[in-house]
C-alpha positions as CSV (number, residue, x, y, z in Angstrom):
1,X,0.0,0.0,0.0
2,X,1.0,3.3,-0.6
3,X,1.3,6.2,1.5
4,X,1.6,10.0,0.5
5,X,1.1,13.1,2.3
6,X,1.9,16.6,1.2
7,X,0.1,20.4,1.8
8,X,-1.1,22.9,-0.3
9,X,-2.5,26.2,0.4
10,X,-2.3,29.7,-1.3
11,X,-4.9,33.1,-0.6
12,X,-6.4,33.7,-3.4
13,X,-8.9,36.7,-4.2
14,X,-10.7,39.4,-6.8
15,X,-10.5,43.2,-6.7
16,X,-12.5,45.4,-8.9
17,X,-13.1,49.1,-9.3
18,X,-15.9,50.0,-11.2
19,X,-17.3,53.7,-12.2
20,X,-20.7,55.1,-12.6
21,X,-19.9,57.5,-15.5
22,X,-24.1,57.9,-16.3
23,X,-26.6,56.9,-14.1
24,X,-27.7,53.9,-16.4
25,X,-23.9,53.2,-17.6
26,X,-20.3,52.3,-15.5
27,X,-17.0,50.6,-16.8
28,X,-15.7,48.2,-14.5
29,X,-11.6,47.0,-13.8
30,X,-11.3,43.1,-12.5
31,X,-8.4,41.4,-11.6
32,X,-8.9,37.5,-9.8
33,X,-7.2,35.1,-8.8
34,X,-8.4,30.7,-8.9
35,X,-6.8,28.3,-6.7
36,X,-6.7,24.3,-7.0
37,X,-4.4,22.3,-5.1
38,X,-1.8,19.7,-6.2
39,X,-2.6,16.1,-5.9
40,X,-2.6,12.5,-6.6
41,X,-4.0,10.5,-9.4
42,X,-5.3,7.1,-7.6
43,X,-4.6,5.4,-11.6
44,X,-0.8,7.0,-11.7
45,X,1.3,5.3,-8.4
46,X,4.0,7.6,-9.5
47,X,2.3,10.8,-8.0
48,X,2.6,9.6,-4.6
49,X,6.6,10.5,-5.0
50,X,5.6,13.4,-7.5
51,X,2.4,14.9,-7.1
52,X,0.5,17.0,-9.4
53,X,1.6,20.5,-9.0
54,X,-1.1,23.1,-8.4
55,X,-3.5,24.4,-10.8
56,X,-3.5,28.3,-10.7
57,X,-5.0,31.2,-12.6
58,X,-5.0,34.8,-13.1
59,X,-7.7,36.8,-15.1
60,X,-7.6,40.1,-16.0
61,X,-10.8,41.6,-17.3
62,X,-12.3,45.4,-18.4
63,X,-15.8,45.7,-19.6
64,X,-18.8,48.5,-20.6
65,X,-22.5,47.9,-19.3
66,X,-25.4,49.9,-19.1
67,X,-28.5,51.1,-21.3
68,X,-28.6,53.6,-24.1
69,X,-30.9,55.5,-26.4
70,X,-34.0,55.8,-24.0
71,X,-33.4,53.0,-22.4
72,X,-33.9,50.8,-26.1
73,X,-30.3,49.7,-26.1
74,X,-28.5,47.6,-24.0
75,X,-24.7,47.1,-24.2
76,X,-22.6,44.6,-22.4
77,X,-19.1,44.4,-23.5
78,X,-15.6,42.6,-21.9
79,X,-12.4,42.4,-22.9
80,X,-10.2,39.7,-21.2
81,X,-7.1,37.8,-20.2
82,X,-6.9,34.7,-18.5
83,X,-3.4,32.7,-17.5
84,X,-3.5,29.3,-16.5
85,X,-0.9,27.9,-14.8
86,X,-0.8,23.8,-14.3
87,X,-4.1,23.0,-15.9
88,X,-4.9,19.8,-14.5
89,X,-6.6,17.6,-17.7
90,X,-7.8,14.2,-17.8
91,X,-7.1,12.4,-20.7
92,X,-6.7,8.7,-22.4
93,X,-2.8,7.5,-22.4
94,X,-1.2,4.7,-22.7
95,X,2.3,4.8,-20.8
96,X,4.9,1.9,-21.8
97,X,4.2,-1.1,-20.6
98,X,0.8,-0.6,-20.0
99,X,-1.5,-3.2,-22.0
100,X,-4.5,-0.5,-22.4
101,X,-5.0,3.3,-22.3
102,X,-6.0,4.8,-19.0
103,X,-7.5,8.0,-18.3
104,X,-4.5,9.6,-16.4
105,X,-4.5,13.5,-15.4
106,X,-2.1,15.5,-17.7
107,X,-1.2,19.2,-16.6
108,X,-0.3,22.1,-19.2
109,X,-0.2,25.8,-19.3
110,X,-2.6,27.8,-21.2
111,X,-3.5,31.5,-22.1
112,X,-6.4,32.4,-23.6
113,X,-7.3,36.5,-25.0
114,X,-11.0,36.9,-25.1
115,X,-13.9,39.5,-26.3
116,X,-17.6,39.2,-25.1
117,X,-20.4,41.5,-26.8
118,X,-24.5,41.3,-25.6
119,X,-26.7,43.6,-27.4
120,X,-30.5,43.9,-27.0
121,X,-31.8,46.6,-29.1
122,X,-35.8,47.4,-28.7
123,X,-36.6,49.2,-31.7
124,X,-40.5,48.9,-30.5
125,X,-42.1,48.0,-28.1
126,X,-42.9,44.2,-29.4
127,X,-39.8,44.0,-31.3
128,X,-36.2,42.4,-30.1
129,X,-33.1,41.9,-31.4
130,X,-30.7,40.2,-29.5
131,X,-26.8,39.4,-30.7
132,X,-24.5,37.5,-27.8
133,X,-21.0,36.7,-29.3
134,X,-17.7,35.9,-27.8
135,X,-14.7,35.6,-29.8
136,X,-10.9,33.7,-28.0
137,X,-8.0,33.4,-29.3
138,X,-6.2,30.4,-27.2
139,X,-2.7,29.1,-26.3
140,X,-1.2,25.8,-24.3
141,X,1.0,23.7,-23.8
142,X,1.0,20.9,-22.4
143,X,3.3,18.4,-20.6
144,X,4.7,15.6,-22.4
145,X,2.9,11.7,-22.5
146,X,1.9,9.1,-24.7
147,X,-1.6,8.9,-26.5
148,X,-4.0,6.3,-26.6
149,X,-1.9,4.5,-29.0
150,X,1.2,4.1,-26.8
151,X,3.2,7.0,-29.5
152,X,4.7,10.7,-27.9
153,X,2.1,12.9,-27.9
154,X,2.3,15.1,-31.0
155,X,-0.2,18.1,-30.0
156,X,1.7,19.3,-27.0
157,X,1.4,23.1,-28.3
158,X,-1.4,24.3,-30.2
159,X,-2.8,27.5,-31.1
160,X,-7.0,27.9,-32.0
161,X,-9.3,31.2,-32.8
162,X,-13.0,30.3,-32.1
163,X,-16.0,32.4,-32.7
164,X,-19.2,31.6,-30.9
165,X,-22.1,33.8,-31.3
166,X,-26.3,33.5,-30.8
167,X,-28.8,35.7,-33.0
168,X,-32.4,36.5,-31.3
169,X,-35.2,38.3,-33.3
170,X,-37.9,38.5,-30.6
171,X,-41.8,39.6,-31.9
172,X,-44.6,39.8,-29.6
173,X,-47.6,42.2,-31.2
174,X,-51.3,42.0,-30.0
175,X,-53.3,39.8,-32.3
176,X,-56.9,40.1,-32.1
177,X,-58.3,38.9,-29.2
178,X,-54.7,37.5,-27.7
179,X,-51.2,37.7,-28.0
180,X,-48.5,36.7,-30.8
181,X,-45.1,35.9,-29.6
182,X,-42.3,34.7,-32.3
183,X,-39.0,33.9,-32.1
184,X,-36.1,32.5,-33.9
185,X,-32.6,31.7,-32.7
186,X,-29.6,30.9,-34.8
187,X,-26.6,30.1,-32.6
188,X,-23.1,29.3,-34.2
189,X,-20.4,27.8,-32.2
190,X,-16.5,27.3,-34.0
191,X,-14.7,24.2,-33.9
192,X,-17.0,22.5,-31.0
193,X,-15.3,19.3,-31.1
194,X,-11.4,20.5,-31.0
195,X,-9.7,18.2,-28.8
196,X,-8.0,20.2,-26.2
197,X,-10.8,21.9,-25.0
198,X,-11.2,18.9,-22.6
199,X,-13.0,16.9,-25.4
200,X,-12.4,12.8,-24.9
201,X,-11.5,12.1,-28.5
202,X,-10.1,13.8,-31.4
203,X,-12.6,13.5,-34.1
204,X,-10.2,10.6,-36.0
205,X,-11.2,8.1,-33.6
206,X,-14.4,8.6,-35.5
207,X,-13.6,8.5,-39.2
208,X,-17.4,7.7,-40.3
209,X,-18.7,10.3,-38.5
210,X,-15.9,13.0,-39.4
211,X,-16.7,12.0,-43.3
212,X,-20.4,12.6,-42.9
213,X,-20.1,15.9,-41.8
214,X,-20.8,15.7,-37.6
215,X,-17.8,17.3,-36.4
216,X,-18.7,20.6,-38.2
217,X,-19.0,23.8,-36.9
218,X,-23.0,24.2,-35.3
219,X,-25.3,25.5,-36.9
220,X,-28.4,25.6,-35.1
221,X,-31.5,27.6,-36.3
222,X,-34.7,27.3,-34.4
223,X,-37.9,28.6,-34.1
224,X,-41.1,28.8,-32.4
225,X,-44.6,30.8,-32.9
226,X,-47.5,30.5,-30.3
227,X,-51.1,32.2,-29.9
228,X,-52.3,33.2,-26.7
229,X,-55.8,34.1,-25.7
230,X,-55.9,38.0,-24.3
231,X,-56.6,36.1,-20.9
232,X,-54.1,33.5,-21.0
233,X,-56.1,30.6,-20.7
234,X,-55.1,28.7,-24.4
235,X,-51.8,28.8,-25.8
236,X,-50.9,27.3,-29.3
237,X,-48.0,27.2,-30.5
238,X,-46.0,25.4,-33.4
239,X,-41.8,25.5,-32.8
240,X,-39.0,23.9,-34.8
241,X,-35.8,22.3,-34.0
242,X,-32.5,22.3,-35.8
243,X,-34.0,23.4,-38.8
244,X,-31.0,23.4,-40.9
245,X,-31.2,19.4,-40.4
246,X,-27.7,19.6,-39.3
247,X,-25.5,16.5,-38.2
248,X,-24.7,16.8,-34.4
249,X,-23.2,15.2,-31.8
250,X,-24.4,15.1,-28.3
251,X,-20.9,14.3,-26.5
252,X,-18.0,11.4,-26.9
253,X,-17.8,9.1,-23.9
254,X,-15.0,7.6,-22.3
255,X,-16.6,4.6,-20.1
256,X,-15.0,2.1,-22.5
257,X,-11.8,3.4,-23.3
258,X,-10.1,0.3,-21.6
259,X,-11.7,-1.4,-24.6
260,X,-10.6,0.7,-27.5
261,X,-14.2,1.7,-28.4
262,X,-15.2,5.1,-27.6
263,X,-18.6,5.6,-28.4
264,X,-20.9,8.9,-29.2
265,X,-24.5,9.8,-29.2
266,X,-25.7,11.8,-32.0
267,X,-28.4,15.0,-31.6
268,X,-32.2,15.1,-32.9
269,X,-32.2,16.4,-36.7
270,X,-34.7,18.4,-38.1
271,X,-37.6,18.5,-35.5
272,X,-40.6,20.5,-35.2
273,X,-43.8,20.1,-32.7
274,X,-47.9,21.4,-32.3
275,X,-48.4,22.3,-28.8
276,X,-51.9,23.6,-27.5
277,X,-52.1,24.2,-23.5
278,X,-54.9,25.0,-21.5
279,X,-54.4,26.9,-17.7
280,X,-57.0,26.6,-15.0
């Protein structure tokens, strides 16, 4: 049996100054600090003589909220920059000698420059339009190991720009005796599956599915339009999901790795629904 004992502590904290330069607006200065001790991996005997070192982070972030134009416009905007020191990861490696991958803890150093941007304009009353997007531009490194396949790891520094961002076109007029209320969403997310960004797999372990299309950047529009009596008793509505019919996977799982077969499940397509509710 083997027996390890070691102490880890550090203060860690978050200072901000903000500053109220209208009385619906203020800019705001962060700067925190994240904390996770060193320890042992119960599959890796080795870190009882070397434990994992400590997983620390710095983030340094400016941003712009408030409303403008009558209250109509609504801005929310950061700018940031986060350091990671001794990012503890979990992934599948086979070290020599051993006769199947294990999913061992791996710890690297990454940096990642960020922009987020929420806007909700009201042009009317009824009418929204709503644009969330967040753009990173990422760096790590990580510390040498073997892959699944028993080789020197080959990704150890890697470099990625991703784009994520969600469109909302909100309409909700008075229809006769009741109430209309539309919306669509389209929501785009970059390189969802890049291994890395503590994904399981890299998309070759799945050459069938990489062929077909699944490992794609999203693409999801949706949509929904319901009816509601002026005293909100009925409700009918008729909403649509992934109506671009695009190929999408719902996550990668690791519970068989010993066994060399990763396995996926795979997202609705093209979907749409009646619904008619009644409140009493």
């Amino acid at each position: 049996m083997l027996v390890a004992d070691h102490d880890w502590n550090k203060v860690s904290g978050r200072a901000v100054a903000r500053y109220q330069f209208t009385d619906n607006a203020s800019a705001f200065l962060s700067y925190s600090e994240g904390y996770k001790s060193g320890g042992y991996d119960s599959i890796n005997p080795s870190t009882s003589e070397f434990p994992l070192r400590p997983e620390e982070s710095e983030n340094l972030e400016f941003g712009i909220k408030g409303d403008f134009l009558n209250d109509r416009l609504r801005l929310q905007l950061a700018v940031f920059s986060m350091d990671i020191e001794g990012r503890q990861r979990t992934i599948d490696q086979r070290p020599p000698g051993a006769p199947n991958p294990l999913p061992l803890i791996n710890l690297g150093n990454e940096t990642t420059d960020g922009v987020e941007l929420v806007v909700n304009w009201l042009p009317t009353d009824s009418l929204r339009f709503a644009v969330q997007t967040e753009w990173r531009d990422r760096e790590v490194a990580w510390d040498p190991y073997f892959d699944a396949n028993g080789d020197p790891a080959s990704d150890l520094e890697r470099s990625e720009t991703n784009t994520d961002y969600t469109l909302t076109f909100d309409w909700s007029p008075e229809i006769g005796r009741g109430n209309l209320d539309v919306r669509i969403d389209y929501i785009f997310n970059e390189n969802p599956y890049v291994i890395g960004q503590d994904t399981v797999f890299d998309p070759v372990d799945f050459p069938g599915l990489l062929d077909e299309g699944f490992f794609e950047d999203r693409k999801d529009l949706r949509a929904r339009i319901a009816w509601s009596d002026s005293d909100d008793v009925w409700t009918l509505a008729l909403w649509g999901k992934n109506l671009l019919d695009q190929k999408r996977l719902g996550g990668v799982s690791d519970i068989s790795v010993l066994f060399g077969t990763p396995f996926t499940t795979m997202d609705l397509p093209r979907t749409w629904g009646v619904e008619l509710e009644m409140r009493f």
